[in-house]
N, C-alpha and C positions, 0 to 999 in steps of 0.2 A: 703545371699541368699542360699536357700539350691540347696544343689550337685542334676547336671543336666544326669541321664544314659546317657553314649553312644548312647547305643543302639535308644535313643528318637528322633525321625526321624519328628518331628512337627519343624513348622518354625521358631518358638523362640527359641527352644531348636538348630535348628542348625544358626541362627544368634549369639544367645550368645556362642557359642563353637567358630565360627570364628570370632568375633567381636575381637577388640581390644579396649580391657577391661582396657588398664592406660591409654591410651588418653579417654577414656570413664568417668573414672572416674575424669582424670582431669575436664573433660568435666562439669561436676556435682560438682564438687569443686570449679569454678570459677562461677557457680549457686548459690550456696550456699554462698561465697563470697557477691556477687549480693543481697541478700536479707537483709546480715546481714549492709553492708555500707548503703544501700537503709534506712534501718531504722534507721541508723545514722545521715543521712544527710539532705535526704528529707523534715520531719517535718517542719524545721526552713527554708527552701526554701520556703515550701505552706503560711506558714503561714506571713512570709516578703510579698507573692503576697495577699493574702488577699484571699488565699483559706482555706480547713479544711486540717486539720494537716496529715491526712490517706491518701490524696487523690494520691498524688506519689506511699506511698506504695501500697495501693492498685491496684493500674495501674499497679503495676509493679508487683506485685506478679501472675497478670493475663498475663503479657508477659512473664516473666520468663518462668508459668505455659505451655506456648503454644509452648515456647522455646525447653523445657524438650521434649515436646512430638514432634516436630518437628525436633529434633535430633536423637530420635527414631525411629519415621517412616521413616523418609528418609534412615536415613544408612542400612533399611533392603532393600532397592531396588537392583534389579541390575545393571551391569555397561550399558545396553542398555536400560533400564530406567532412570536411571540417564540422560544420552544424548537427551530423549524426554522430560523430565520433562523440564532438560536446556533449551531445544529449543523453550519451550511453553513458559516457565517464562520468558527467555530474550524476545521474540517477546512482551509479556503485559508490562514487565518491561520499555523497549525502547519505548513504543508507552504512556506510563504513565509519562516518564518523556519529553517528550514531549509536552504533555497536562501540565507539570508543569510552561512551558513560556507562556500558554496562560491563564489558570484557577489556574495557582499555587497561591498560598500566601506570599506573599511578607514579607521575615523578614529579617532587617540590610542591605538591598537592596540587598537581594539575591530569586532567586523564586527556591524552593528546593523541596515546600510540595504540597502535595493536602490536602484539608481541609476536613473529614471524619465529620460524627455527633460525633465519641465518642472520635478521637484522627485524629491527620493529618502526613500523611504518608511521607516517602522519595523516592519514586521510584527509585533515584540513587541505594540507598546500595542495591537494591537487583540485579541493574545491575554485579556489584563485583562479587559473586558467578555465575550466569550461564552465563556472558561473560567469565571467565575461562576454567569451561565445554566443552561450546561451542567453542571455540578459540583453544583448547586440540584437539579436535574432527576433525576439517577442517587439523591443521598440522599433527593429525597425520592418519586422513586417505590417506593423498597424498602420504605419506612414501617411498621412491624408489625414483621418479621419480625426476630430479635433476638440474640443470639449474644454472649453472655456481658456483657447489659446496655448493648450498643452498637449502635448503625446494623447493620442484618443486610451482610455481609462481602459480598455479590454490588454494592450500591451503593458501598458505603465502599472494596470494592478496587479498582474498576474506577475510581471519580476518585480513589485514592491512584496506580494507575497513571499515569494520564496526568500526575497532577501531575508523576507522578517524571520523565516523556519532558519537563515543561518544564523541569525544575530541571535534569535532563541541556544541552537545548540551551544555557539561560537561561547556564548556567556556561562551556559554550562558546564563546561569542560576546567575552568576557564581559560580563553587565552586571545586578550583583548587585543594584542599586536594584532593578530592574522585577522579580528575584527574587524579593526582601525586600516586594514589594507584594501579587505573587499569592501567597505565602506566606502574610502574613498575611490574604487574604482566606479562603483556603482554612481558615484555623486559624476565621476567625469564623465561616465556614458551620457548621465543624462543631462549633462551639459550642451555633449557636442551633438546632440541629436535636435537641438532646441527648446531645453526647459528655459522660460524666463529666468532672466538675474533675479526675482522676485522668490521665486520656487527655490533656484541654487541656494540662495540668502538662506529659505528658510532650513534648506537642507544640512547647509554648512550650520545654524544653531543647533538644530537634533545632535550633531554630532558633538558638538562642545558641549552638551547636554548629560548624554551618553556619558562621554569624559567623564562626568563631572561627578556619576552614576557612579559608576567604576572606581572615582576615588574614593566614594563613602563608602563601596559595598566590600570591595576587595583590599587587603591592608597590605600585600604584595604590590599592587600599582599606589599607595597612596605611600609607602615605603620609598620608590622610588622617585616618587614625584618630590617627595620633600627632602631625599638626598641631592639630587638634581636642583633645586630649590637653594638649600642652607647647606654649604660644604661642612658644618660644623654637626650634621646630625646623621645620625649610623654611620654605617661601616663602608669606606666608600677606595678600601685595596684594590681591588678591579682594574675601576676607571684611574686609580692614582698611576697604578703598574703600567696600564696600558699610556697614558701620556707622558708618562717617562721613558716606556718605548721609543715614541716619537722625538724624544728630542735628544736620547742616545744615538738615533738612529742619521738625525742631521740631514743632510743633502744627498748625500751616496752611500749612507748606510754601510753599517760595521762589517758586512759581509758577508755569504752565504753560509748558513751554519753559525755564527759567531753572537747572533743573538740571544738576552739572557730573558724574555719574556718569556717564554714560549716554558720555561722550567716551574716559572711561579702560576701563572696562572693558571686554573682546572679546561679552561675552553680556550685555548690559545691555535686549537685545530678546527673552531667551530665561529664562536662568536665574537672572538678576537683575535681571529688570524688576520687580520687588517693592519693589526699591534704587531704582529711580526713581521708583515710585508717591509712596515716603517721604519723598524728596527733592523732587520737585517739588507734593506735596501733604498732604504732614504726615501727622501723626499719625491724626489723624480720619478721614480718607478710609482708611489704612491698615485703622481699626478697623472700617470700612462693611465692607471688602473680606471681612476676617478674618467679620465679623459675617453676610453673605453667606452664607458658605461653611457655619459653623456650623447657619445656619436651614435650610439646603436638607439636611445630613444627619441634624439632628437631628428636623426637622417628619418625615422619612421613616422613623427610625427610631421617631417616634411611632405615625405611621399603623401602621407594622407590628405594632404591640402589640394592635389591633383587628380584624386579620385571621386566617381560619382555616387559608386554604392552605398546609401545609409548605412547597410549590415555593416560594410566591410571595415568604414570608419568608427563608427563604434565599437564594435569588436574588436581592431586593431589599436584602438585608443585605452580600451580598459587594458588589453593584455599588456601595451609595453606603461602601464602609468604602476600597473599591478609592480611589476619588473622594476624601474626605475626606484618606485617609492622603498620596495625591499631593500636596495644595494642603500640608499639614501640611510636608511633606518639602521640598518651596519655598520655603516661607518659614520654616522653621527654620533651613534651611542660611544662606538669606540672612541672620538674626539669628545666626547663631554657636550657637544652640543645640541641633544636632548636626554630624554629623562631614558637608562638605561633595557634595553627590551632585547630578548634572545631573538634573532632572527638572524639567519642566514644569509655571506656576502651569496650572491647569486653566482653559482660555478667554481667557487674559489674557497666557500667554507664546508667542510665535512659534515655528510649527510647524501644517504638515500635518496628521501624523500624529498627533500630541496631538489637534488639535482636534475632530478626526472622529470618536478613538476615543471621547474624552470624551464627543461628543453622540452617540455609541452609547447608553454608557453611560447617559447622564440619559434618552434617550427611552426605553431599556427601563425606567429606574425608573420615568420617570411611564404607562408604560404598564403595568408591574406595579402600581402602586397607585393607577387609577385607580377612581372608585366605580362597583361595581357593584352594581344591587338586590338581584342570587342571589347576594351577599358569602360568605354561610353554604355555597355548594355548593362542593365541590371538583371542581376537574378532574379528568377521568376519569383512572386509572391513578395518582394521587397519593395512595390512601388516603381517611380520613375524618376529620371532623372530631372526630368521639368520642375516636378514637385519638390527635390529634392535640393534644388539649385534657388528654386524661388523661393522656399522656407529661410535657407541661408542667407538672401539677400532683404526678406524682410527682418531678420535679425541685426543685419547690421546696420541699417536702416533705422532701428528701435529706438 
């Protein structure tokens, strides 16, 4: 891209000066990624369903496409755009999945989707991104005011409620993964905002709690948990195919096109397109992919150690933990190394709905931490930076 003057006082030219240009470019890299497995894997999915060989690709080269531009526009807003866009999207988001137990579509007895003319959506994944936002927002405009050494109870109960309206629906539908995701973003916001290690404690039990709920009530996750558990009990093709992927696939991989996952398994364009990264391009590329993913939430959870705004650190902490925890959840399941869950690599596994919400997701990071020269001012109604600096050092102090 040719060199931007200084002196160029137009919008692009000062977004692309303060953008952060390697999680940007990751950003574009796991795109790219995206297209090239897509064309790997897809084909021989469509054509197993008794559709045309294009038809994945080409869906997906149109979500990727909206993807690209979606990370775009968004990361050039600012940070009190960002918190009204939240507020709009989580209101449609929550009232659409909603509408998913009464008009959704029923798949593997879950009601997840709405059914669109051209593709059928998920209303959850886009909860993920602007309950973050907005959860960021409520704790940290309360900031100060204190009520037995924790977040003052007018922020902290008003996102403990709404959390509860997701865990209501989220248990409904059911679909415990996307649960188990805004869960734990929800546990990191209130981490890094200042909940005591006494609170986190008890937070991380509810959740093993939960867990624990879920395996008695539901016998799809108590299914998986005791295949994952005793390789001797159910049907456990899948994960067998998929790890035999991996080690067909060796160090540099059989070769583009050349791998045989992608024929056996039914999601091999979806939730184990990881299986065919491995297979058809080894180990190394695996470790690019994994290596990716790392640099775009760790460079983000750096820059946040530099910043003063409670909002912007909370909000940018749930969205890339949201991000991070997804790609982890993908390719662990696909390695065996937890208990089986459909979730989407982020940018790289086929889906609408994944890919949009993800590039929600990344444009509000790079647009929460992009540089700005008044870094030191806080948005109006979030407090100051006094309070915000002396809470953190009686933390670590504790």
């Amino acid at each position: 891209m040719p060199a931007i003057s200084r002196v160029d006082a137009s919008r692009f030219a000062r977004w692309w000066r303060n953008i952060d240009r390697v999680t940007l470019c990751c950003v574009l890299i796991l795109i790219a990624f995206g297209y090239i497995l897509m064309l790997a894997a897809s084909p021989a999915v469509a054509v197993r369903i008794g559709a045309s060989r294009e038809m994945f690709i080409l869906k997906q080269v149109v979500f990727l496409s909206l993807a690209g531009l979606v990370v775009t526009g968004v990361s050039m807003l600012s940070r009190q755009s960002i918190i009204r866009f939240a507020a709009i999207g989580g209101v449609l988001a929550l009232l659409a999945t909603v509408m998913t137990l009464v008009h959704g579509v029923e798949i593997k007895g879950a009601r997840r989707w709405i059914a669109l003319p051209l593709m059928s959506v998920q209303p959850s994944e886009f909860l993920k991104p602007f309950f973050a936002v907005v959860t960021a927002w409520l704790l940290a405009r309360t900031r100060g005011r204190r009520v037995f050494g924790i977040v003052s109870l007018t922020g902290l109960g008003v996102a403990g409620l709404l959390f509860g309206v997701i865990l209501v629906l989220l248990k409904s539908q059911p679909d415990i993964g996307m649960l188990s995701v805004i869960t734990c973003v929800f546990m990191a916001q209130l981490f890094v905002v200042g909940l005591p290690l006494i609170f986190v404690g008890v937070g991380v039990g509810g959740m093993v709690g939960l867990f624990m709920l879920a395996f008695v009530m539901f016998p799809h996750v108590r299914s998986r948990v005791e295949r994952f558990l005793h390789p001797n009990v159910g049907d456990h093709y899948q994960i067998d195919t998929a790890l035999r992927a991996f080690g067909n696939g060796g160090l540099m991989g059989r070769g583009p096109g050349e791998g045989r996952v992608k024929d056996l398994l039914p999601d091999a364009h979806a939730d184990f397109v990881f299986a065919v990264a491995g297979e058809e391009y080894g180990l190394l590329i695996c470790g690019g992919i994994i290596l990716v993913f790392l640099t775009i939430v760790v460079r983000t959870l750096f820059k946040l150690m530099r910043e003063d705004d409670p909002f912007t650190i909370a909000a940018a902490a749930g969205l890339v933990t949201g991000f991070g925890l997804q790609a982890f959840v993908n390719m662990g399941s696909t390695l065996h190394l937890i208990p089986t869950k459909g979730m989407t690599l982020p940018f790289i596994s086929y889906g609408g709905s994944s890919a949009i919400s993800v590039a929600l997701t990344m444009g509000m990071v790079l647009a929460l931490t992009r540089h700005r020269v008044t870094s030191g001012t806080i948005s109006r109604g979030f407090g100051n930076a006094e309070d915000w600096q002396s809470g953190a050092r009686t933390r670590r102090t504790a």
